[in-house]
ZAZA-168199 format. One record per atom (N, C-alpha, C): x, y, z; residue in one letter. Coordinates in steps of 0.05 Angstrom, whole numbers, plus 5000, padded with zeros to 4 digits. Layout:
XYZA...
***
This chain:
105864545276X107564425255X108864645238X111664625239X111764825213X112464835185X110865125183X110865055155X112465015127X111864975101X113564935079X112565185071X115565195059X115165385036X116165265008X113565334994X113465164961X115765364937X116865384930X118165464907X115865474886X114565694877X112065754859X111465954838X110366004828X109266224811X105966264819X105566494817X107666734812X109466804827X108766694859X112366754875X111666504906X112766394918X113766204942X111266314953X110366064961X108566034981X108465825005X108465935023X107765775059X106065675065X104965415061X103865205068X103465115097X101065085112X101165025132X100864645130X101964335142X101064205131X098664115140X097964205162X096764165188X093264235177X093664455159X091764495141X091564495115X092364355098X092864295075X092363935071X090263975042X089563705036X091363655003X092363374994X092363334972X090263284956X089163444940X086663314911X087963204889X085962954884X087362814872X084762854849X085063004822X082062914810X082362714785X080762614789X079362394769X081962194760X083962134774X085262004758X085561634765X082561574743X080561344748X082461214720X081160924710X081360824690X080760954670X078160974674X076561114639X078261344638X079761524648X081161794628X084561654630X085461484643X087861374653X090061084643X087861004640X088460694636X087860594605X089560454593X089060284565X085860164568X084560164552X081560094551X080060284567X079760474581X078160624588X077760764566X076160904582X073961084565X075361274537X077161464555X079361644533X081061514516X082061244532X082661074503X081361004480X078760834492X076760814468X076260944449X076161234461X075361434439X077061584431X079461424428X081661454409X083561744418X082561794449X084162044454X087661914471X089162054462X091662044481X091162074502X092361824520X092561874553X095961834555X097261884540X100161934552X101462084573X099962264565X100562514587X099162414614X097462374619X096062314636X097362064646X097561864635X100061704652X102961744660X104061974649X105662064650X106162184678X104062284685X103462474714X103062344736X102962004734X102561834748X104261854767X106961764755X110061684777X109962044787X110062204785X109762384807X107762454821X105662374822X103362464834X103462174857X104161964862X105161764873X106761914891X109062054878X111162114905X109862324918X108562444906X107562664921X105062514941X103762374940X100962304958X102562084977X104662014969X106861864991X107362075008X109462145005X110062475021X107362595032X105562635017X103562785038X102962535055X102162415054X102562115080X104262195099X106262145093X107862155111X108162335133X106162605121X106462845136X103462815153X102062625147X099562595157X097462875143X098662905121X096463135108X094262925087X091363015099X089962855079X089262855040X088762615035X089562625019X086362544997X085662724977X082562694971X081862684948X079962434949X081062364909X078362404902X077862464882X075862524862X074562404848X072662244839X071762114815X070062124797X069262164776X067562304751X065862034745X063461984763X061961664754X058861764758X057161604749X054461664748X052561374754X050461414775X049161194774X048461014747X048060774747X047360634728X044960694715X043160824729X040860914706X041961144694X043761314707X044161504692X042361774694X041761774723X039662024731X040862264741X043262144746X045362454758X047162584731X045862454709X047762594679X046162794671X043762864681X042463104680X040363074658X038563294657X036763264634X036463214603X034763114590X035262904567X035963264555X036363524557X037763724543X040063824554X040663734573X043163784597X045463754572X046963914570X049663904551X051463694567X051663784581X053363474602X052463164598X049563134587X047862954581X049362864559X048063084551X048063044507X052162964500X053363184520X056763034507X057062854506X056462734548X057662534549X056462244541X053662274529X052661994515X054462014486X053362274470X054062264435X057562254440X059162334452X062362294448X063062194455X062562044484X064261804495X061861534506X059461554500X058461344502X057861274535X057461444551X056661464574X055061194586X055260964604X053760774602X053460494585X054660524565X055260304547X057060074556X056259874554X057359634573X059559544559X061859514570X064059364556X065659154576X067359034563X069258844578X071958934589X072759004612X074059184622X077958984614X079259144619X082058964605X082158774630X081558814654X082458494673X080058304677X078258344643X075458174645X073458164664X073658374671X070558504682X069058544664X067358474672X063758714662X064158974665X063659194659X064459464663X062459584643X061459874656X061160074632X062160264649X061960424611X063960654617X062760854627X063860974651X064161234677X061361174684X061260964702X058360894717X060060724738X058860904772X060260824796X060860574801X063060484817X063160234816X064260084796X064760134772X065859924759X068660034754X070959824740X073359904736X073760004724X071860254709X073360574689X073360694716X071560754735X071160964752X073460894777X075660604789X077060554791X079660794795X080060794809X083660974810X084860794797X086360964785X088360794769X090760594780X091260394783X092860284806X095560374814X096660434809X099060704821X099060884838X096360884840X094961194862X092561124872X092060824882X090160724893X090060884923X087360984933X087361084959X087760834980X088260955003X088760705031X087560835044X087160595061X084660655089X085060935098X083261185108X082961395121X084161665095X083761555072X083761685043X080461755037X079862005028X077862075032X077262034996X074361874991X074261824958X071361964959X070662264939X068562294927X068262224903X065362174891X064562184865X061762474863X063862544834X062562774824X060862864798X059962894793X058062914758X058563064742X060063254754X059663524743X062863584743X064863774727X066963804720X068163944746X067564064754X068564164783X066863924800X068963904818X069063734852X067163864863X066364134864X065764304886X062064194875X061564104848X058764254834X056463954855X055264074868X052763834887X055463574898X057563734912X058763404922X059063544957X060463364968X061263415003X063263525005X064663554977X068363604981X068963924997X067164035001X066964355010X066664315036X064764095052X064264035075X067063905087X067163685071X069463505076X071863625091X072663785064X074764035066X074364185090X071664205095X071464455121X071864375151X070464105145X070664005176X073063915183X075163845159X078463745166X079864075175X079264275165X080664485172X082064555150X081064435125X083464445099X083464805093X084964915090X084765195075X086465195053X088465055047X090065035026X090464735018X090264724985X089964504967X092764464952X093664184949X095864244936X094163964913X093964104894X091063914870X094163854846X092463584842X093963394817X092063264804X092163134781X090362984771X089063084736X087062944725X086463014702X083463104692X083063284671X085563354651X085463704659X088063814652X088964024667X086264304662X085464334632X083464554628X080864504629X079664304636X077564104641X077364084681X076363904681X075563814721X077863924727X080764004725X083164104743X081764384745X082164524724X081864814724X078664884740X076364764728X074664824743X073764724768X075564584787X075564624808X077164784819X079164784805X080765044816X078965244828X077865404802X076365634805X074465644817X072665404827X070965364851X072065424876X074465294884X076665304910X076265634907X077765784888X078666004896X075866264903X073366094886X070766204899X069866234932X070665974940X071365974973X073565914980X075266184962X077166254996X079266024994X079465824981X081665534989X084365784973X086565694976X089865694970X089865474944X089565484924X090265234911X093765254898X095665024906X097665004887X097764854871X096164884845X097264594824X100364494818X100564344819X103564194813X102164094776X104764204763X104164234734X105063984719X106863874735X107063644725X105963334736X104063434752X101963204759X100563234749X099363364726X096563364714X097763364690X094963444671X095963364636X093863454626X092663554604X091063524576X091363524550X089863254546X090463184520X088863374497X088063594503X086363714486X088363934472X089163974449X091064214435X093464144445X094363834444X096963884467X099163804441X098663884420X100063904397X100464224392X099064284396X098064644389X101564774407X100965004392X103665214395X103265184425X100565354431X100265394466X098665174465X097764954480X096764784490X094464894508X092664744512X090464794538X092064814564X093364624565X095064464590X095864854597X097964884580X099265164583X097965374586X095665384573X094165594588X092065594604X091965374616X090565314648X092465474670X095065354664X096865334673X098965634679X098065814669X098666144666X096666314678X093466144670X091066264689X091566294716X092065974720X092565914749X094266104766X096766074757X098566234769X098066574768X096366714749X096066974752X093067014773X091966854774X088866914784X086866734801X088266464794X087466354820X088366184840X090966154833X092266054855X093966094853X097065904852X100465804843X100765574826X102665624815X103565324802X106065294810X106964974810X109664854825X109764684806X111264494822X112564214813X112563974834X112963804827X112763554848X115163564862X117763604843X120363684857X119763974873X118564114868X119364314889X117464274915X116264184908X113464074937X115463884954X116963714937X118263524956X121263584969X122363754955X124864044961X124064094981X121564194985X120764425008X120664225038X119963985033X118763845054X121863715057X123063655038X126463515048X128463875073X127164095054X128364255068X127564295095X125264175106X123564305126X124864075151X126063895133X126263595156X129263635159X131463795146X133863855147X134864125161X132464285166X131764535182X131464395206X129064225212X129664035241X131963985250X133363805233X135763635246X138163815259X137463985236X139864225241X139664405262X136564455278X135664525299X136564375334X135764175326X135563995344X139063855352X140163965322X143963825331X145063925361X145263795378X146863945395X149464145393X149364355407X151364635403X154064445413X156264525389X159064355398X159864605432X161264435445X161964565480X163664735469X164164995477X166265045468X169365065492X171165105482X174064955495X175465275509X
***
């Protein structure tokens, strides 16, 4: 198959699709959706819905190309034994700041608590629902990579290059990033499929400086337009291949 080349920073990069997966992380109800979790606790998910309508065209397009496509989810059994030890800082945040487990009434009147598997916080958000032969992990830990299959997953598809979207950008984006680039993956974040609401008032934002890391040290950064540029160019390079040579007279 051949390959794309992405328009990127710090400079264009060649994509094989043949080996290349879409990551999709965490973008569930609870950080996504009105009444989830980040709503509740009064944080902005604008941005984060914002990243929706392109991260859609983009996991369309990767469809289309038959590149898989692998979504992420941040949920914990209902006892709550994979949130780690009663001194686990992962423990202690996610009970004292967002209420980890606490049962509420989900907005389409479910039963629900919040980021416990299975219920509708832990949910993709419906815009970016996976379809059959869509690969869905759940993870505990802020990186994809930390006790999940996604390394296996990844290995046995042949993935070597990631083209990652999803939330929030200096949080689960960035530290999976930096896991990927621990083994060896290509990651290209697309900057405008992800978001963080953390300093995203601030001069430099988190968002922005995930987003400068990335591109100096562990992977590229793009755009959803240039991911989908590359792939309109790659199918206009065909046609133009395949035109028959005019006879000449």
């Amino acid at each position: 198959m051949q390959p794309l080349v992405i328009d990127a920073k710090p400079q264009p990069i060649s994509i094989d699709p043949a080996h290349t997966a879409v990551l999709v992380v965490d973008m569930q109800n609870d950080f996504g959706s009105m009444g989830g979790m980040f709503d509740r606790a009064g944080i902005d998910i604008s941005g984060i819905q914002g990243a929706v309508a392109p991260t859609a065209r983009v996991i369309a397009a990767a469809r289309n190309l038959r590149m898989p496509v692998v979504y992420l989810k941040m949920g914990y059994y209902s006892d709550l034994s994979d949130l780690g030890t009663s001194d686990a800082p992962n423990r202690i945040r996610h009970l004292q700041v967002f209420g980890v487990g606490d049962s509420m009434t989900a907005p389409d009147g479910s039963k629900s608590r919040i980021l416990i598997r299975d219920t509708w916080g832990t949910n993709i958000v419906d815009d970016l629902r996976p379809e059959a032969g869509d690969v869905v992990l759940y993870k505990t830990r802020f990186s994809g990579f930390y006790e999940t299959e996604l390394d296996s997953v990844l290995n046995n598809a042949g993935i070597k290059q990631l083209i990652v979207t999803g939330c929030t950008t200096s949080v689960c984006v960035e530290l999976t990033i930096r896991d990927a680039f621990f083994r060896d993956y290509q990651c290209i974040l697309l900057a405008d499929c992800t978001s963080e609401p953390i300093a995203s008032d601030a001069p430099r934002s988190n968002h922005d400086a995930s987003i400068t890391l990335v591109q100096l040290l562990f992977g590229w950064t793009s755009t959803s337009d240039h991911f989908l540029r590359a792939i309109d160019q790659r199918v206009q390079g065909r046609l133009e291949s395949a035109a028959p040579v005019p006879e000449s007279r």
